[in-house]
N, C-alpha and C positions, 0 to 999 in steps of 0.2 A: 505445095501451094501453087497455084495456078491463076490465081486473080492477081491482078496487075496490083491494083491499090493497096490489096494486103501485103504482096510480095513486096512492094514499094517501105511499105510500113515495117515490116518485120527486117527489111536491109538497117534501115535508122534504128532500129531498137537494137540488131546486133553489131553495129558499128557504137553503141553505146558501150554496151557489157565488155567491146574489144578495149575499151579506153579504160577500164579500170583495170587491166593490167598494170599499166602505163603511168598510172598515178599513182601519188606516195600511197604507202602499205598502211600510213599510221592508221588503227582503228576507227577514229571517228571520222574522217574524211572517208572512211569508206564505207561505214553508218551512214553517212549523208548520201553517198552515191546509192547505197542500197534502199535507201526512201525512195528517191528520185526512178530510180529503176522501178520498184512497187508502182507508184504512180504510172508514169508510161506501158507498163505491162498491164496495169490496168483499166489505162484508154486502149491497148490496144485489140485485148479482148473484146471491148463494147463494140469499138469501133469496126470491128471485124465481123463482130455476128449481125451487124446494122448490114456491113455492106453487101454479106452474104444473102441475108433476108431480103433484103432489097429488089436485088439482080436475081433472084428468084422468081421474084414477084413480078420483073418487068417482064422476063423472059414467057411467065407463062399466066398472066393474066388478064385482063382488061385494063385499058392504060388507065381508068377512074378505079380501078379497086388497088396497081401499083401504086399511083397516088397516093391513096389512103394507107394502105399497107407500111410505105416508105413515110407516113407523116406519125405512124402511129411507133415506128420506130426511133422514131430522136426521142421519144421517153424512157426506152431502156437504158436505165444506168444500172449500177452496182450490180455486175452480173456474177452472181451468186451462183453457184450450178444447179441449186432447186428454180430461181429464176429463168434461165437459161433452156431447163428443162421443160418448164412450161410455157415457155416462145417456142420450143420445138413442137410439143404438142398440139398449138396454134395452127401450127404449118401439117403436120401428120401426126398422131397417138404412135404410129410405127418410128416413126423418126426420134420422138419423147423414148421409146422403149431402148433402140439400138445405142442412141447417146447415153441413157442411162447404165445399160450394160459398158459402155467402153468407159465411160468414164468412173466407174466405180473404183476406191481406193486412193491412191496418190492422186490421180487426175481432178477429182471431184476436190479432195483437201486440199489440194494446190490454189484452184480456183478462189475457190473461199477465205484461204488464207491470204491470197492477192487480196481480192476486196474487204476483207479484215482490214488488215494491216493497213490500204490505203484509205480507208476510214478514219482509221485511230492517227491516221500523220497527218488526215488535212484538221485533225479537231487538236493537234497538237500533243499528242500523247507519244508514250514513247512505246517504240517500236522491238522487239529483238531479229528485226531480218537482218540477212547480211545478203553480200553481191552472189557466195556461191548457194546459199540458201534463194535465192530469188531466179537464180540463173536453171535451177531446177525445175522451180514453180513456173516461169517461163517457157521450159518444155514442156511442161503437163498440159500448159494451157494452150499448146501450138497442138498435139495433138488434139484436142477439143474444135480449135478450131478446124485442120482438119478433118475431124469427123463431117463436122456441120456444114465444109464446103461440098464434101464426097455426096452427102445427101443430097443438097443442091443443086449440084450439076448431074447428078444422074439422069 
């Protein structure tokens, strides 16, 4: 990771996951921790293809279309990988194919299981993630976002 704001972002996420070491082991305190982790792993996927998207946009467009570009992305939520997919295809159909190919398997199900899961916890449902179940999903979703920065800044 190379952008300041995401590397910024992914330090606070893994200074998070470092703390549940450190706290009692009982199950449901760490059911509570594994919510909480869903949720921030899943702003920080949004938040990261926002900023990617973005700084894309500034870098290589006309400051009235990064404008638009950057206003049309504070709508992306729930980023699903078929979503995600077709924000890439927005930007290049080549970029929609490459993401699709890397992410195919774990990566794609990781994803989706993040916004799953943090769906079903903000409407108050119960969840079966745990902290090393989410800590995985977390790396599937870091190389995603890696993909979509490599794209990016090429």
């Amino acid at each position: 990771m190379n952008t300041h704001e995401i590397v910024r972002r992914k330090q606070q996420l893994d200074h998070v996951f470092e703390q549940t070491t450190s706290v009692s082991q009982d199950a449901e305190i760490l059911s509570h921790w594994a919510r909480y982790l869903c949720v921030l792993v899943s702003g920080f996927l949004e938040s990261s293809i926002r900023v990617l998207y973005s700084q894309y946009a500034r870098t290589k467009a006309a400051p009235n279309v990064a404008n638009y570009v950057e206003a049309q992305l504070k709508y992306f939520q729930n980023a699903k990988m078929e979503r995600i997919l077709e924000l890439a295809r927005s930007f290049s159909p080549q970029w929609e194919l490459e993401l699709r190919t890397s992410s195919e398997g774990e990566p794609k199900d990781a994803v989706d299981s993040i916004v799953a899961n943090k769906n079903n916890i903000a409407h108050g449902e119960g969840v079966g993630v745990t902290v090393s179940r989410m800590k995985r999903y977390y790396e599937s979703a870091l190389a995603v976002v890696e993909t979509i920065e490599a794209q990016c800044t090429r």
